[in-house]
N, C-alpha and C positions, 0 to 999 in steps of 0.2 A: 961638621963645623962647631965649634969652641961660641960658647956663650956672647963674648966680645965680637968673634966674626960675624954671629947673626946680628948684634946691634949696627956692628960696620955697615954691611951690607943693605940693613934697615934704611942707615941715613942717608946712605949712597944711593938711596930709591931704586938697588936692582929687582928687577919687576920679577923675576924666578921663586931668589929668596922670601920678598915680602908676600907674594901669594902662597909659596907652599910654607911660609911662617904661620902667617892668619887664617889660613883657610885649609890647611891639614893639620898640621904640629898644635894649633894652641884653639883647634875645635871642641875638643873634649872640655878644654879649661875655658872656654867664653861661653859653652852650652848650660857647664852649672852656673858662671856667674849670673848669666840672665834668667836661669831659674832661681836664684838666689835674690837676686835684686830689684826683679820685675815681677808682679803680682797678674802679669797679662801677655799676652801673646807679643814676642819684638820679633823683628825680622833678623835674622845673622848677617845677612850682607850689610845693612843699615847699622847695625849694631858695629860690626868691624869697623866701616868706612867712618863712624863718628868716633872711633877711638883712634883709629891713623890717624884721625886729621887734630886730634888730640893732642898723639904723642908728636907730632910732625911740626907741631905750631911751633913761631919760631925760631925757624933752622932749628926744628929736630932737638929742641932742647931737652924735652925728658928726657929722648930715650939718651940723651948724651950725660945723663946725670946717674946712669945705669955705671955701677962699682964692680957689679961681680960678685958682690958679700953673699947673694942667695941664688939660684939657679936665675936664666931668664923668665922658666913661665911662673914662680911664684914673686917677684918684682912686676911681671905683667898680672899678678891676680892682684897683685893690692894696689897697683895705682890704678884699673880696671874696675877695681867695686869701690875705691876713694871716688873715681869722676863719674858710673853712673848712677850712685848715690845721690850726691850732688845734682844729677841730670833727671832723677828719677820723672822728677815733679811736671819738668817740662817733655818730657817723653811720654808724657798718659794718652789715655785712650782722647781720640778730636772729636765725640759724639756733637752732633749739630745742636745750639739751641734750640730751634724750631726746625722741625722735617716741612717738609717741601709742600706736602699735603695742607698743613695750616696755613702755610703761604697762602695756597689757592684759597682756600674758605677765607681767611680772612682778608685777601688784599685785593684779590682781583676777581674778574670774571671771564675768565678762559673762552675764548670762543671758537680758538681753533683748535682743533680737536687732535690734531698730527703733535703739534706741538704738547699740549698735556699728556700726551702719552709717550713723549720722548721724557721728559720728566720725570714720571711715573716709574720708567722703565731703567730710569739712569738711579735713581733713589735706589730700585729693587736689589739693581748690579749691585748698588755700594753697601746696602744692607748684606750680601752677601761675602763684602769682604771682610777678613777678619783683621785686619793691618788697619785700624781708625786714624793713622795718622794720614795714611796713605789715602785714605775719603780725604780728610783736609784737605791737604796740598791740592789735589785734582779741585777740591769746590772752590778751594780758594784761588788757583792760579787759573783754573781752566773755566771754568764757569762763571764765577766772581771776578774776572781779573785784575785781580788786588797785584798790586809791584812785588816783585819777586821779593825785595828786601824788607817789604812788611813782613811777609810771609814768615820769613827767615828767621824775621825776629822774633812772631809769633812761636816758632819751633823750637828757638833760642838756639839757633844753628847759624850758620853762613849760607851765603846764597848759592858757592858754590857745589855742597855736600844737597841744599834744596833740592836743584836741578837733577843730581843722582835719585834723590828720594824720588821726583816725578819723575823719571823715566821708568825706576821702580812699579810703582805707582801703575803708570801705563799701562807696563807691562803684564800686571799684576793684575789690572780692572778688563784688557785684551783677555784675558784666558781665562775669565769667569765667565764674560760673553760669549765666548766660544763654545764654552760648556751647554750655557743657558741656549744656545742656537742647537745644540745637538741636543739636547733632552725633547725641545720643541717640534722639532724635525720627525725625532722618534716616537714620540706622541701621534704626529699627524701619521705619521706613515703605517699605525694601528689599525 
């Protein structure tokens, strides 16, 4: 496919083209950019789906502003490190104000005991993720249930690509617990 056929097919949302675009052909060139741009771990799927929904805004007008003058993937590096440059600030790491622990010391007096160690154990999970945006979302949508469009704002994203991030997110906090169940299991079973 010819430079222009992949932008075609871009706008035309054929789902073949635009996954073996973003997620084989211009892996290598979004792996340096976000070593290049990001000083902290980002996720590649997150990182893509906020650049589709980028270039897609719209009706597809950037990529419809695509001439031909340079290859596609160096036109996709530099409108790529112009937006998350731009994005950098609100893409940082969600560390919590306050951890959950001070919560307890300072606000309340726990007295059921199942509950502080759901807590306890949900804090642990999220200490163990490395994706900090992906703790927000979950504390803020799933624990906090703050409206998705706060959120969103908070992320300086739309509500739509949020919803992606927490299922992300889910998916992501699921399989750390999984782990943390088989390490425990294997423990006892010594």
């Amino acid at each position: 496919m010819t430079d222009k056929q992949i932008i075609e097919a871009l706008i035309a949302r054929d789902e073949k083209v635009t996954k073996e675009f973003f997620f084989e052909n211009c892996r290598p060139l979004f792996m340096s950019i976000i070593r290049y741009v990001f000083s902290y771990e980002v996720d590649y799927d997150e990182f893509v789906n906020e650049f589709y929904l980028h270039l897609m805004e719209n009706n597809a007008y950037r990529l419809k502003q695509f001439q031909g003058r340079s290859t596609i993937y160096q036109w996709m590096k530099v409108i790529a490190i112009r937006y998350f440059i731009s994005k950098r600030k609100s893409m940082i790491d969600m560390e919590p104000k306050e951890t959950l622990s001070d919560n307890f010391i300072q606000n309340e007096v726990v007295d059921d005991e199942s509950k502080t160690t759901a807590k306890i154990d949900i804090e642990h999970l999220f200490s163990l993720m490395p994706n900090r945006r992906y703790v927000h979302v979950i504390r803020r949508l799933m624990l906090q249930e703050a409206e998705p469009k706060v959120v969103a704002r908070e992320l300086n994203t739309n509500v739509d690509n949020l919803y992606n991030i927490k299922k992300r997110a889910q998916a992501a906090l699921t399989e750390i617990a999984l782990k943390e169940i088989g390490k425990y299991e294997r423990k006892i079973n010594k």
